[in-house]
Structures are given as C-alpha cells and as structure tokens.
C-alpha positions in Angstrom: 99.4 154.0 25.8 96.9 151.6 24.9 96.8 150.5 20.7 93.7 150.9 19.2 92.7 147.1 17.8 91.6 146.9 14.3 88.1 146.6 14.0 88.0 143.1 12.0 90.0 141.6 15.1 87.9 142.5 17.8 86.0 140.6 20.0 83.0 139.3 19.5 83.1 139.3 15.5 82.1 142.0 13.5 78.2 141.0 12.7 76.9 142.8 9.0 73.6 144.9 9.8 71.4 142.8 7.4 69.6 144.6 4.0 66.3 143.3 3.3 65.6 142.2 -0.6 63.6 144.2 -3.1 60.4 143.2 -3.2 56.8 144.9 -2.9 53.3 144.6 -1.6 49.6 146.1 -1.7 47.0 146.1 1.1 44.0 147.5 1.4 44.0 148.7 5.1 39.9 148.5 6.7 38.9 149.6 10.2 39.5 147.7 13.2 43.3 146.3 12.3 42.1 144.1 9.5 43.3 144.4 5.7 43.5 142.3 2.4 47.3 141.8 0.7 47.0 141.7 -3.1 48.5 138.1 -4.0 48.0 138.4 -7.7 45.5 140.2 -9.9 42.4 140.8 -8.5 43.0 138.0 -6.1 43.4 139.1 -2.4 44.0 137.4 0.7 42.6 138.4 4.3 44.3 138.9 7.7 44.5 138.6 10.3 42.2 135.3 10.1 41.8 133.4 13.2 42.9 129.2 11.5 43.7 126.3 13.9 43.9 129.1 17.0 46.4 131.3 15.2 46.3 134.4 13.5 46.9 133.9 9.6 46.7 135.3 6.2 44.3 133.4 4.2 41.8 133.0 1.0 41.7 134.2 -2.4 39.0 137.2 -2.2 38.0 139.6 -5.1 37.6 143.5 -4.4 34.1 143.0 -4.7 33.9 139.7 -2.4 35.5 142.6 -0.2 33.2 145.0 -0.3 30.3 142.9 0.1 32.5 142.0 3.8 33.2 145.5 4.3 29.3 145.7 4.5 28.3 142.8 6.1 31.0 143.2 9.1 30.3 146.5 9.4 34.0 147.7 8.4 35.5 150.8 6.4 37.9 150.1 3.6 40.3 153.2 4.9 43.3 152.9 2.4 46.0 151.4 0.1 49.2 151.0 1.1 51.8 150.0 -1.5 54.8 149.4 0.5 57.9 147.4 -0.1 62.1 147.9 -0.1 64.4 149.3 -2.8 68.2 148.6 -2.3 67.6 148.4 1.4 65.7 150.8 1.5 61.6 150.9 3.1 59.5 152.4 0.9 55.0 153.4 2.0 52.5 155.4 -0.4 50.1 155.7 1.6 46.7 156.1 -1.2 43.3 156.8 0.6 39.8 156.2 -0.3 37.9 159.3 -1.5 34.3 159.1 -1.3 32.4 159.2 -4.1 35.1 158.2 -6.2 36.2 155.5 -8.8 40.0 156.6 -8.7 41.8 157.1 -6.0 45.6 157.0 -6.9 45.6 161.1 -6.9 44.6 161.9 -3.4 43.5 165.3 -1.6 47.5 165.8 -0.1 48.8 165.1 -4.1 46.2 167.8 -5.5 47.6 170.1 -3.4 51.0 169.2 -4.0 50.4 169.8 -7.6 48.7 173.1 -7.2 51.6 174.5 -5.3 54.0 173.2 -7.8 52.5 174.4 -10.8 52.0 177.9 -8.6 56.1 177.3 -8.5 57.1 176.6 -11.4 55.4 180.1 -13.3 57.2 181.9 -10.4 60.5 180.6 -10.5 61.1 179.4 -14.0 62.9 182.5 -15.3 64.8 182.8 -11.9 66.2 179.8 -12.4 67.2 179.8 -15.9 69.1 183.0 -15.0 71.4 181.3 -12.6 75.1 181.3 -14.3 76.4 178.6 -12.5 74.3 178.3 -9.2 75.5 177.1 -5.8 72.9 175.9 -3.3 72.2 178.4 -1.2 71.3 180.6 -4.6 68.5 178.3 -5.9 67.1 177.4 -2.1 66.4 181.2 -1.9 64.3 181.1 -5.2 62.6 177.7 -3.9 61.8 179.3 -0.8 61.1 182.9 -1.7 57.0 181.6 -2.3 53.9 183.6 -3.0 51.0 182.9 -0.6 48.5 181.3 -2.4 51.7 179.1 -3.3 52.7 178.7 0.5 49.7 178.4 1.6 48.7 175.6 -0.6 52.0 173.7 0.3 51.4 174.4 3.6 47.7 172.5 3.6 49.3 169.4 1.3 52.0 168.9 4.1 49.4 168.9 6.9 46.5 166.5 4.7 50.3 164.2 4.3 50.2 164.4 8.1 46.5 163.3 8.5 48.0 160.0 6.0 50.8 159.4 8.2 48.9 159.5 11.1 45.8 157.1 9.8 48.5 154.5 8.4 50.6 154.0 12.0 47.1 153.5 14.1 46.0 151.4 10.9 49.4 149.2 11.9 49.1 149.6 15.4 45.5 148.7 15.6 46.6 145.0 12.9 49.6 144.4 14.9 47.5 144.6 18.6 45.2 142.3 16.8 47.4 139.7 15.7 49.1 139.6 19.5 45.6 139.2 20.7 45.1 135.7 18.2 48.4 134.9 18.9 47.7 134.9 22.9 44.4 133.6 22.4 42.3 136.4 24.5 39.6 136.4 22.0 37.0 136.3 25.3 36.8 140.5 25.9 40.6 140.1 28.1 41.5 143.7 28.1 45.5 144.2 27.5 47.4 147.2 27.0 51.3 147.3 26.4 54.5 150.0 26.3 53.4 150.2 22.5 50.1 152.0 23.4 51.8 155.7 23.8 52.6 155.5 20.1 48.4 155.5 19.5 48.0 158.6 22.0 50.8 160.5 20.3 48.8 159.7 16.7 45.7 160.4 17.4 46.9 163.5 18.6 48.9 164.4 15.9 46.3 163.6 13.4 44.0 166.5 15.3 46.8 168.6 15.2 46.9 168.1 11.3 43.7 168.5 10.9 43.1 171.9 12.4 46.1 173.1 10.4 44.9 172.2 7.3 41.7 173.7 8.3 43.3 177.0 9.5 45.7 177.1 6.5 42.5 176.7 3.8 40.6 179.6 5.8 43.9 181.7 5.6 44.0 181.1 1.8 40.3 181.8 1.6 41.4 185.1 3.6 43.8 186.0 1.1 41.7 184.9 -2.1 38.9 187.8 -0.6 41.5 190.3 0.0 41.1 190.5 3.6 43.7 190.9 6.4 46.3 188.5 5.7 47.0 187.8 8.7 44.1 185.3 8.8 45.3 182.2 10.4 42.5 180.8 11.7 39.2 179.5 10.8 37.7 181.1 13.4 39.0 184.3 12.6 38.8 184.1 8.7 34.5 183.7 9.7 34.7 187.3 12.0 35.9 188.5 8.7 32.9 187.2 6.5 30.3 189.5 5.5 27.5 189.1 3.2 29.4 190.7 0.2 31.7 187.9 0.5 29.1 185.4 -0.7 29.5 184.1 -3.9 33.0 185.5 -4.0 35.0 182.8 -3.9 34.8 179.3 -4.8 36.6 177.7 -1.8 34.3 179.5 0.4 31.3 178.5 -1.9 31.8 175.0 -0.7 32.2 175.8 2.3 28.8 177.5 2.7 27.3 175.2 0.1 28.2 171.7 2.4 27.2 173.9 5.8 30.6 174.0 7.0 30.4 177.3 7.8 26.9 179.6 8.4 25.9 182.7 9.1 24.7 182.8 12.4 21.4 184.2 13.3 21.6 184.2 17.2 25.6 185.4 17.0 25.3 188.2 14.5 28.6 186.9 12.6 29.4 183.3 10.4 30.5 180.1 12.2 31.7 176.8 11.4 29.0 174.8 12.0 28.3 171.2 10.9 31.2 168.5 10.8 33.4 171.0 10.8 32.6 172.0 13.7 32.5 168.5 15.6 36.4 168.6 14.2 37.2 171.8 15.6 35.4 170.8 19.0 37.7 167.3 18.8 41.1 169.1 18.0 40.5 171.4 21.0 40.0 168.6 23.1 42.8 166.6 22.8 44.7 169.9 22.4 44.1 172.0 24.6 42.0 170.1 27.4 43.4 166.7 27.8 45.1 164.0 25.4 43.7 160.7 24.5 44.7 158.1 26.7 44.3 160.1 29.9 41.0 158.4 30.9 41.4 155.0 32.3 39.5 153.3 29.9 41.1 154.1 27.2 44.5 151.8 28.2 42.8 149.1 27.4 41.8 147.4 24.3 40.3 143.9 23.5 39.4 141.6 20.2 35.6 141.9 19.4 34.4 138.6 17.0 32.6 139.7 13.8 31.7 136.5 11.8 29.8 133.5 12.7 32.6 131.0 12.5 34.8 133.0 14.9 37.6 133.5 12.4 37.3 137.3 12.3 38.1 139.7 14.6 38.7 143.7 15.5 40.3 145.3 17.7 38.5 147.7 20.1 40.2 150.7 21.6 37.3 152.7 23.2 37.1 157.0 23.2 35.9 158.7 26.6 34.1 156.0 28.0 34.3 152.2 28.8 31.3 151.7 26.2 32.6 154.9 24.0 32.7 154.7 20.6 36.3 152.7 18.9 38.9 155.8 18.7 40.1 154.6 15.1 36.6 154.7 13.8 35.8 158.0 15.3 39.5 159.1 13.4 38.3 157.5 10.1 34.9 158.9 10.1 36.8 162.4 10.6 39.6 161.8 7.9 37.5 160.8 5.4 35.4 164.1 5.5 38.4 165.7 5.6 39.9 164.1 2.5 36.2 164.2 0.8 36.2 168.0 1.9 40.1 168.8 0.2 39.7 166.6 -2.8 36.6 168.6 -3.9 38.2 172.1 -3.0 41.5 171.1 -5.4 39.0 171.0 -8.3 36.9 174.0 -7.3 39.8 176.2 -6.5 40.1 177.4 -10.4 43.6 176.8 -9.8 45.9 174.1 -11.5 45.8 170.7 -10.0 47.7 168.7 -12.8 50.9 166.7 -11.8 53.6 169.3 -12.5 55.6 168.3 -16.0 59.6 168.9 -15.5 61.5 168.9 -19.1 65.2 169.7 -19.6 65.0 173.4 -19.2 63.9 172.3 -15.9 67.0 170.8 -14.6 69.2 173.5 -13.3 72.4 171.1 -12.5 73.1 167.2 -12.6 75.6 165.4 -10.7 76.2 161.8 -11.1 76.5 160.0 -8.1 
C-alpha cells in the first residue's frame, strides 16, 4: 500500500491562493463601456481614454464637467458602483440613477426591500419573541410563513435586484470589450467578437426575464390590493380582470393608468398595456419565447465607434437585430431606467411603508459569537 505524502512535502510546493487588500472604489458607470472612478472628492477621472495608443484612466473631472460630457457625447450616466474587498472578500452596490431625482442612494429594488420588511416585522414580531429557545428550522418557518402583499413585494425587490445585476455585468462587459479594443488598436470599425460574448446573450436575457417578473409580480399585487382572483400572475391577465369600477381604486393601478401603461381599449372591449410597457412586454417575449439575442449574425460582432474630436474617446457598439440596429446596451438602459423610474414612484404611491426597517434588541432572537 502506497503512504499518503504529507501535503507540505509534495511536489511542486504548496503555492497560498492570494487575498486581495482592503480597499474601495466608486464609478459612475455611462453607456457604451465608459465610466469615471472617484479619485478624491468631487474629483473624477475618465476611462477608458485612448493616451499614447493605449487605453488609460485619466483627468481630474467634476460631476458636472461630467454631465456637460454625458450631453455632448451623447452618453447615459447608468449607475454607481461602489465596489471594493473586505478581508478577502469582493464586495458591489450596485446604486442606479432614478430620473427625476437628486438622491439616488435608496433605489426602486431597496424601497421594496423596505416595504416587505416593515410588512415583516408587524407579522412576525410576537412569533418571534415567543420562541423559548428556538432552533433554526423554528424561526425559518416564521420568516417564511409570509402574507401576500409581503411576498409579493419581496418577490418584485428580488427581480428589480435582478434588472441591477444584469445592467452592471453588460456595464463591465461592454468597458472591458472596450479597453481590449484600445489595447489592440482596432479603433478603424474592425469587428471582433470573443468566447466572452455568451455572457452578454445570457444578460440581456436575464434582464428581460427580470423585468417581466417584476412586471407580472406588481400586476399580481395590484390583483390582490382590488380583491380579485388571486391567482393573478400576469399582467396580461390582471388587465382581463379590470373593469371600470376598478378605477380610482387603487393607487398602484392609478399610476398605471395615469402614465398610460395600461388603457382601456376601445377596439378590444377589455384594458391593455399599452405604451412603454408594452414595447417591454413585446421585448421580453422576444428574446423569451421567439429567439435569444445573439442568434442573428450581426449581433457577434462589436466594434469601437470615436466620439470626440481628438480621438481619445471611444464606445463600444454591439448592434440589436440588424447590422445598422440600434446598440443593445442602450436599448437595455433606455428600458431599465423606465423600469426603475416606474418602481421608484409606485414605492411612494403604494400607501405602504417604505422606510429602512429599524432592528433594536428585542429584535435579536439569538447571538452567537463567531
């Protein structure tokens, strides 16, 4: 029988997996691959910036010196990402841009966090607290026993998280494609594509995916808010269930009527979606149930388009159905930011409470130090 060699004397050497330091950082992520790094202050710094034929960070630019680019270039400012490691550990708080407002630390996936939470913590409270020494499986079947509206707005938090996720790995994907394209120097319209492009096609369809779910999840809470059927889980079924007593009787389906999302149909005899929402609904089906992005052949390609004078900026260009088809990521950013416009404004108008949930001592069922 062969003897098992302790590990320290094998061959070749035991080699440490390395931990990276703690440290932090702050971008502001725009469309086309290009974002700004907070260096200090209101002091931020560009990239990717074309310098001496290679891709760099550079400059010293305030937020407003940045939106005055956004503008002239055309761009979106998409999101902040504040990003960084902890003990080893990657951290990514992924923050984005609400139109129309000032602040945007408290996004439309936190609201609804908070509104589930709060929904939570008046259910459960006295369950808890009546647990004589609890084991797991005791307090996850209080957690998990939830009341609809309280699922249902957990459930649309999760998916609008989704949507974040999604938005932040094409925002890399899109910066990192840019950078190789510097870094090669096919800055002339060279088409490339690479084994990295299936992660793209699998985002952009999960972000449709997420999309219609927080979609279908809203109309099933609007379902239940009206007292219809509850089993509602569709949009498109939630509006063969509107009639014109429903009206006015709820303030999530107020804004829905009120921003044209969904309309009483003159020519159908029953409500629709209608407006943006229903360009979303049109895009989700496509990609999920007719064909997924990046089966057309012109969409394995994409290619650095200049935007300033002095050549030093660039975007990438990933086209959508066509060879001269509109950029994929800005036809995902012009849909996640009604999306996150659309949530934000129902967290406020739902009449339920949005705050950031408040956990004191009687809170804490157990403590173990680790």
């Amino acid at each position: 029988m062969t003897e098992t060699m302790p590990l320290n004397e094998r061959q070749p050497p035991l080699r440490w997996i390395p931990r990276q330091r703690d440290g932090e950082s702050l971008y502001l992520h725009f469309s086309g691959g290009i974002r700004a790094g907070r260096i200090q202050g209101d002091r931020w710094a560009l990239e990717p910036i074309l310098v001496a034929g290679r891709p760099a960070s550079d400059g010293a630019f305030s937020q407003a010196d940045l939106a005055r680019m956004e503008r002239r270039l055309g761009l979106q400012a998409i999101a902040f990402q504040h990003c960084g490691w902890s003990k080893g550990a990657y951290h990514s708080n992924w923050v984005p841009i609400i139109p129309g407002q000032s602040n945007h630390m408290i996004g439309a996936a936190d609201l609804w966090r908070n509104i589930a939470s709060q929904i939570a913590q008046q259910r459960r409270g006295h369950l808890l607290k009546g647990l004589v020494d609890p084991d797991h499986d005791q307090v996850a079947a209080i957690l998990d026993a939830q009341e609809v509206d309280e699922k249902l707005a957990d459930f649309i938090s999760l998916s609008l998280r989704g949507l974040d996720i999604s938005v932040e790995a094409i925002a890399e994907f899109y910066n990192e494609q840019l950078i190789n394209l510097m870094a090669d120097g096919k800055l002339s319209g060279e088409r490339t594509s690479g084994t990295l492009d299936s992660t793209l096609y699998a985002h952009v369809h999960s972000f449709f995916l997420h999309s219609g779910a927080a979609r279908d999840y809203l109309a099933s809470l609007i379902a239940h808010r009206l007292g219809e059927d509850p089993r509602v889980d569709s949009l498109t079924l939630l509006c063969k269930k509107l009639r014109s007593r429903h009206v006015g009787a709820d303030s999530l389906l107020n804004v829905l009527i009120d921003q044209g999302l969904v309309a009483e149909s003159k020519q159908k005899g029953m409500w629709v979606s209608s407006g943006w929402m229903k360009a979303l609904s049109d895009l989700r089906n496509l990609f999920t149930h007719r064909r997924p992005y990046g089966s057309r052949s012109c969409e394995h390609w994409g290619w650095a388009v200049p935007l300033s004078g002095q050549s030093q900026l660039f975007r990438y260009n990933r086209p959508f159905d066509k060879h001269d088809g509109e950029d994929i990521f800005d036809l995902v950013i012009r849909q996640y930011r009604q999306i996150i416009h659309l949530f934000h404004e129902l967290a406020l108008s739902s009449g339920l409470n949005a705050d950031i949930p408040v956990i004191t001592d009687e809170d804490i069922i157990d403590f173990h130090e680790s």
